[in-house]
VMD Tcl script that draws the C-alpha trace (Angstrom):
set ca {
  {36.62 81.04 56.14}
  {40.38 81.29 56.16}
  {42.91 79.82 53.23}
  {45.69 78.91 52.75}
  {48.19 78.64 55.10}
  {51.73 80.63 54.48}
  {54.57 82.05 55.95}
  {56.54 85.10 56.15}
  {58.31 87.49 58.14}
  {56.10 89.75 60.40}
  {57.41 93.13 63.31}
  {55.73 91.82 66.63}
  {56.01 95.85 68.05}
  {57.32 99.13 67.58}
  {60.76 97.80 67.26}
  {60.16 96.70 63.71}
  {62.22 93.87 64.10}
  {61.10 91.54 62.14}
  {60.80 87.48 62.40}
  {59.42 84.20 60.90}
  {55.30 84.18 60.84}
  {52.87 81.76 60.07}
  {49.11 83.19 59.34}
  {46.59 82.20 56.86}
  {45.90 84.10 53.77}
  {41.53 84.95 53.36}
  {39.67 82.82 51.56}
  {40.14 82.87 47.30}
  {36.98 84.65 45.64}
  {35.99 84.46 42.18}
  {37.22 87.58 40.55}
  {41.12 86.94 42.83}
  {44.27 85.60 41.94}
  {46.72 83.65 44.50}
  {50.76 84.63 43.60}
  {53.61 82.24 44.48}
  {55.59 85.59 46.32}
  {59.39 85.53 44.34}
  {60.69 88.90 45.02}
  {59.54 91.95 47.09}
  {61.36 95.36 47.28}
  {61.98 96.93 50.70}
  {60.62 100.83 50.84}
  {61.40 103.35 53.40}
  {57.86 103.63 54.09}
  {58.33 100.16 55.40}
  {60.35 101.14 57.76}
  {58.37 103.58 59.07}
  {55.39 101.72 59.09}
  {56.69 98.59 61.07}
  {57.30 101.24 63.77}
  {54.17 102.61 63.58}
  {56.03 106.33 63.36}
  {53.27 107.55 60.28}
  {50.37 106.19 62.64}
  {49.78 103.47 64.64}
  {50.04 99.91 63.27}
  {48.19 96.77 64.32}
  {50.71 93.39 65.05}
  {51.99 91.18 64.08}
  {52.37 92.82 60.89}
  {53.81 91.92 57.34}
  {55.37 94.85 55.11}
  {56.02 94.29 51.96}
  {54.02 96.46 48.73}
  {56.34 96.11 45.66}
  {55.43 92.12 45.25}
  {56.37 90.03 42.70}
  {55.39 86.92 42.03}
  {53.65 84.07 39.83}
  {50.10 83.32 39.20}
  {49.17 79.86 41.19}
  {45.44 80.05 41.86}
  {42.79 81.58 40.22}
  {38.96 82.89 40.85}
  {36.72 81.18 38.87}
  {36.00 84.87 37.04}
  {39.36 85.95 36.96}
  {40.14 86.53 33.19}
  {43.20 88.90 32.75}
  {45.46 86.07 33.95}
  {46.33 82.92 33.09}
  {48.68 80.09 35.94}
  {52.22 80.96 35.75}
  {51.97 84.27 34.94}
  {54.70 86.87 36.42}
  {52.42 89.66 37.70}
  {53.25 92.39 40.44}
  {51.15 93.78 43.36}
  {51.66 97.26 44.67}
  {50.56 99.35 47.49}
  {46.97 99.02 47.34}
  {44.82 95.70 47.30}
  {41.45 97.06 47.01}
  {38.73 100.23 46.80}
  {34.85 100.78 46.10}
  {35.17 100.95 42.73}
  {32.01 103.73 42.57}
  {33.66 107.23 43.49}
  {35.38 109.77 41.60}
  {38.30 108.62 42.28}
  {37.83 104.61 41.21}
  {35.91 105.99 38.28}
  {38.82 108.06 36.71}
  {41.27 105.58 36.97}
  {42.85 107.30 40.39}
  {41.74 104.61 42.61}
  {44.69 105.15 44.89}
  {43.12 108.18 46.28}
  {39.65 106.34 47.40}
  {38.84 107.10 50.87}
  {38.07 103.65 51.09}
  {41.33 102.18 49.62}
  {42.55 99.16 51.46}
  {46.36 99.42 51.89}
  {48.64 95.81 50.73}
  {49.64 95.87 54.39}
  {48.54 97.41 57.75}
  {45.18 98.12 56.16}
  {41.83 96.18 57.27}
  {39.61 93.72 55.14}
  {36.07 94.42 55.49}
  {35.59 91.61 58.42}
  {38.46 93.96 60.43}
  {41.53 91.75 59.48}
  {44.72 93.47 58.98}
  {46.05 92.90 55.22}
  {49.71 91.77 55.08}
  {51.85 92.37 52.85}
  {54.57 90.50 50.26}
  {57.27 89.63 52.85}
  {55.19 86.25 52.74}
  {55.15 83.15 50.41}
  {51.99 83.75 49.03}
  {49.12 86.57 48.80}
  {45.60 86.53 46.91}
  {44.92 90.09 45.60}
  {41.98 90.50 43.41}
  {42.35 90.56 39.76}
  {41.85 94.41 39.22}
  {45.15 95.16 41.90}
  {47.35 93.01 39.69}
  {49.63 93.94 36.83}
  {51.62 91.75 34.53}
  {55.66 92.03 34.71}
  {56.64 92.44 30.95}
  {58.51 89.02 29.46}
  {61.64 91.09 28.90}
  {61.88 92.51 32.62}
  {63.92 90.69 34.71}
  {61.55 90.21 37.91}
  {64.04 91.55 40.92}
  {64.39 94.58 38.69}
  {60.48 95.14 38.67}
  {59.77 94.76 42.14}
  {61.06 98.65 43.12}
  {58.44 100.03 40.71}
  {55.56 98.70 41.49}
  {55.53 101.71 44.17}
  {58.90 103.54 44.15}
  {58.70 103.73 39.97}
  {55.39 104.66 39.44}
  {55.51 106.91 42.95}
  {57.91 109.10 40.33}
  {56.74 108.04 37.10}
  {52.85 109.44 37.97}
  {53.43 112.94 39.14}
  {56.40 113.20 35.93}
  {53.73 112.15 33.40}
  {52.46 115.67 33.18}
  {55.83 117.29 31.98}
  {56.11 114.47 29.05}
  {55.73 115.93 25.79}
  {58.77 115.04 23.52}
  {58.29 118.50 21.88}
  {59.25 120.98 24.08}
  {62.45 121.22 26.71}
  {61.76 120.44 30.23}
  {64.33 121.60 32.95}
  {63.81 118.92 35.44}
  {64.76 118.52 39.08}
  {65.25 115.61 41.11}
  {65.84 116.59 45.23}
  {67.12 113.61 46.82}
  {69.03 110.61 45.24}
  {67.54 107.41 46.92}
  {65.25 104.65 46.14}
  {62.60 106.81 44.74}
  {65.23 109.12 43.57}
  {67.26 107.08 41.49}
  {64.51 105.56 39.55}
  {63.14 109.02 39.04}
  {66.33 110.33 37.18}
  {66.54 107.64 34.92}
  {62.17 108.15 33.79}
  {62.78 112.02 33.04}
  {66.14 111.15 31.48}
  {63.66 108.48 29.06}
  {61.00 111.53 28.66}
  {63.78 113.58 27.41}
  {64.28 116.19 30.39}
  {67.30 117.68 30.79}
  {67.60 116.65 34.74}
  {69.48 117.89 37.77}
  {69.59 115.85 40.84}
  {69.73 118.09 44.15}
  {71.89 116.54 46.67}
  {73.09 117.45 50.54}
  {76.43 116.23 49.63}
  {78.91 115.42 46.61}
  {78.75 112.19 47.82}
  {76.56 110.96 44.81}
  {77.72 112.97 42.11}
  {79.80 110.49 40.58}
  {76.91 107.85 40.65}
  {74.47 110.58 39.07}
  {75.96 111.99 36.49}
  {78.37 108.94 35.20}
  {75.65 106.09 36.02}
  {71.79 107.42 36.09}
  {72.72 110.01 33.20}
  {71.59 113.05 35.08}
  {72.83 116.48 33.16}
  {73.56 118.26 36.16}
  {74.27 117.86 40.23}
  {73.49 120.79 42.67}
  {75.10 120.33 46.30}
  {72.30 121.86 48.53}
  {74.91 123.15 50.94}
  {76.50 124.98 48.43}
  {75.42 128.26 48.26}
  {76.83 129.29 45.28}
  {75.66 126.93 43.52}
  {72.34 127.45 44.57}
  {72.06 131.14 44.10}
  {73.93 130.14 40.70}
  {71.08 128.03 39.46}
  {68.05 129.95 40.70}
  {64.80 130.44 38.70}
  {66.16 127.57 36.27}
  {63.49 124.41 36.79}
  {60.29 123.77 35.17}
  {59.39 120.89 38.22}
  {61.18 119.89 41.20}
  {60.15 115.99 42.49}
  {60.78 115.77 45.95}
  {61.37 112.38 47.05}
  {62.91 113.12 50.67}
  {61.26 111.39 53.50}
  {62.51 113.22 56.30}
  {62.05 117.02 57.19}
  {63.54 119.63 55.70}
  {63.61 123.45 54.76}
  {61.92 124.44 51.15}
  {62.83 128.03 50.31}
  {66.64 126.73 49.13}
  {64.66 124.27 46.45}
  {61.73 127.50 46.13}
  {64.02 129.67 44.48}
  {65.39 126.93 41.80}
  {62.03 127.09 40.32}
  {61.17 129.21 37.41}
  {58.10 131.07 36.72}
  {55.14 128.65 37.29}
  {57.44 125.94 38.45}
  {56.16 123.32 40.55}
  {57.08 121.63 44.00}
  {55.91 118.11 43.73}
  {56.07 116.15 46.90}
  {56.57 112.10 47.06}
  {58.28 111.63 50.19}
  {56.45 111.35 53.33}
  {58.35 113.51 55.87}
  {57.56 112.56 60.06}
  {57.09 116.57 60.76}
  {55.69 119.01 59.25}
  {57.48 121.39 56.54}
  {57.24 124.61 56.37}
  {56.89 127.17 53.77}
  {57.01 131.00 53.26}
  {53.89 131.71 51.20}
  {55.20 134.99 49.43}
  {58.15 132.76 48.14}
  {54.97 131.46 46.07}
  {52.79 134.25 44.93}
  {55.55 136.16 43.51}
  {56.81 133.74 41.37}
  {53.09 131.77 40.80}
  {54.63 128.70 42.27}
  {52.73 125.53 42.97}
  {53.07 123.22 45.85}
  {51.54 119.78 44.72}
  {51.79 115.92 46.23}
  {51.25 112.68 44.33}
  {50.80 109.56 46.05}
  {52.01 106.33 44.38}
  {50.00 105.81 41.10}
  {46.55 104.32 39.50}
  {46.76 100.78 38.74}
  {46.71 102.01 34.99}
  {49.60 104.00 35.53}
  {51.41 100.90 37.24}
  {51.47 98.64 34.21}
  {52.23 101.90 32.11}
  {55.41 102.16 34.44}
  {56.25 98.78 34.13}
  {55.95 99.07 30.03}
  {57.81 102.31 30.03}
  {60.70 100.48 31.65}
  {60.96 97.92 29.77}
  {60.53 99.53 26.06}
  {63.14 101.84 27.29}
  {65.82 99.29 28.36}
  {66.45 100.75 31.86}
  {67.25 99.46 35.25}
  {67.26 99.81 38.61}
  {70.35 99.76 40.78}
  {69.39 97.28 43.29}
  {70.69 94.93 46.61}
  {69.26 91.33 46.75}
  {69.12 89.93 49.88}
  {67.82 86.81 51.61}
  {65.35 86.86 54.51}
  {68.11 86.07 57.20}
  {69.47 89.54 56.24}
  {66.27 91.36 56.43}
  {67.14 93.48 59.92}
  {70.51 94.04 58.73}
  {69.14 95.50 55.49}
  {66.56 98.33 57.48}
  {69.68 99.34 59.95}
  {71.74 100.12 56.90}
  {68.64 101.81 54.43}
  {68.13 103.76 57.64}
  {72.00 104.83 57.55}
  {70.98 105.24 53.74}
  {73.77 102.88 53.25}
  {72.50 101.23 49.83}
  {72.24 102.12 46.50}
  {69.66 102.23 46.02}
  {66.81 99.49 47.15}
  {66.98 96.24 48.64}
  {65.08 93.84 46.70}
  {64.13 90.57 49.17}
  {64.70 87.29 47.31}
  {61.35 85.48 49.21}
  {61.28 82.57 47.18}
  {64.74 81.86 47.64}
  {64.61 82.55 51.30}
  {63.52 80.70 54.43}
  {60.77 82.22 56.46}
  {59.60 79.33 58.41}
}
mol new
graphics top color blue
foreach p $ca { graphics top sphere $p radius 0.5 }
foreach p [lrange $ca 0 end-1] q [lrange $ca 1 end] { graphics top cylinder $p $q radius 0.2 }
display resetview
């Protein structure tokens, strides 16, 4: 039995162009909670997704994973939340809850996860996502937004903060000097300088161009700024990192960002690329390198995120913008014209 009925803005095809939708949201169970949708970031991954270029997508679809929003409805078992909380929804909306995975708080790696959008309820509906007015998530998928967190500036980590802040909680220990690397400067990026800044790393940010290197030195804090192109400043700064976090989601060559790594250093992937990299392998063995992923965070680690940001003071450098503006928005984050996320203002927007 369907619920409520909402609206919000959906890609009809492979275009991705996206346009007013009405649909109903599934029916409220005990243990979910129904969100008035406020704010929702806009990821790159959206933008591949509403084009179906990572794989194919079923339409109309909704994007939208880094939701914010306030606590209307609830299950009759729900008891983390109370109505009119502030609470955030990320990338995933569900998994079995009985694997390895579920069971060691790393539910995002469930093969049976259940994506916010694009992903199917067990009845074969497609989920959508927090481009809408409303969404009922169950209880467990929901985090609170900290009282002192102003709400458009949560909305880019419920997946682009903790996408960074998960893979970077292994290198936080307060004692000990971590030479940090941060290889690309955008939505992830940005928020990733600022969380090793807060875990004390001394970080440089790896860029194709100079064209940020006013932004992240003077205004993220980073210590250093490496132009990729620049050979001698790449040869210049070789075997000098502890971690690299890659956060570029497009291909391109890994031996230049290889040899920055010390002894032991480690590659750590968050950016989905559309073809395949490629590596040398003895650029590895020889120097006991490690090529690792990470793929968004636990729920655990979302509210940890969220915390962390908060007790720290930070904040994101983000764009608001209004649903009318919403096309205009992916054309420029595909120009990487923005610094650095859009944050969609859905309660102050109309989708009908």
């Amino acid at each position: 039995m369907d619920g409520r009925r909402v609206t919000g803005l959906a890609a009809r095809d492979e275009s991705g162009h996206l346009s007013p939708y009405s649909f109903n949201l599934r029916k409220t169970g005990p243990e979910d909670v129904v969100l008035k949708v406020l704010y929702c970031g806009v990821d790159h991954t959206d933008l591949h997704q509403i084009r179906s270029e990572i794989y194919p997508m079923n339409y109309p679809l909704v994007p939208g994973h880094e939701v914010v929003g306030e606590v209307v409805e609830l299950g009759s078992e729900v008891s983390k939340f109370k109505i009119g909380d502030k609470v955030g929804v990320g990338c995933i909306i569900s998994s079995c809850g009985k694997c390895l995975a579920c069971n060691s708080n790393n539910e995002q790696y469930c093969s049976e996860r259940i994506m916010t959008y694009g992903g199917s309820y067990k009845d074969g509906t497609t989920t959508q996502g927090g481009f809408s007015s409303a969404m009922v998530v169950h209880q467990k998928f929901v985090v609170k937004i900290p009282e002192k967190l102003a709400l458009e500036q949560a909305a880019p980590l419920l997946c682009a903060g903790v996408t960074a802040y998960s893979p970077l909680k292994q290198f936080y220990n307060p004692g000990k000097a971590i030479k940090a690397g941060i290889l690309g400067l955008g939505g992830v990026g940005h928020l990733a300088v600022q969380i090793a800044k807060a875990m004390g790393h001394h970080v440089t940010v790896i860029s194709s161009s100079e064209k940020k290197k006013v932004e992240a030195l003077e205004h993220l804090g980073a210590d250093g700024f490496l132009v990729s192109s620049n050979a001698e400043e790449m040869e210049g700064a070789a075997s000098s990192l502890d971690y690299i976090l890659d956060t570029v989601p497009a291909f391109h060559p890994l031996e230049p960002y290889i040899s920055l790594l010390k002894v032991a250093g480690k590659l750590i992937f968050v950016g989905v690329a559309t073809k395949p990299l490629q590596i040398n392998t003895e650029d590895l063995i020889l120097g006991k390198k490690t090529l690792s992923g990470s793929f968004i965070g636990s729920m655990e680690e979302t509210q940890e995120i969220l915390d962390f940001w908060a007790e720290k003071g930070l904040s994101s450098m983000i764009e608001v913008v209004k649903a009318d503006y919403i096309n205009k928005a992916f054309e420029r984050m595909e120009r990487n014209d923005v610094r650095y996320r859009f944050v969609l203002d859905v309660a102050g927007s109309n989708t009908e």
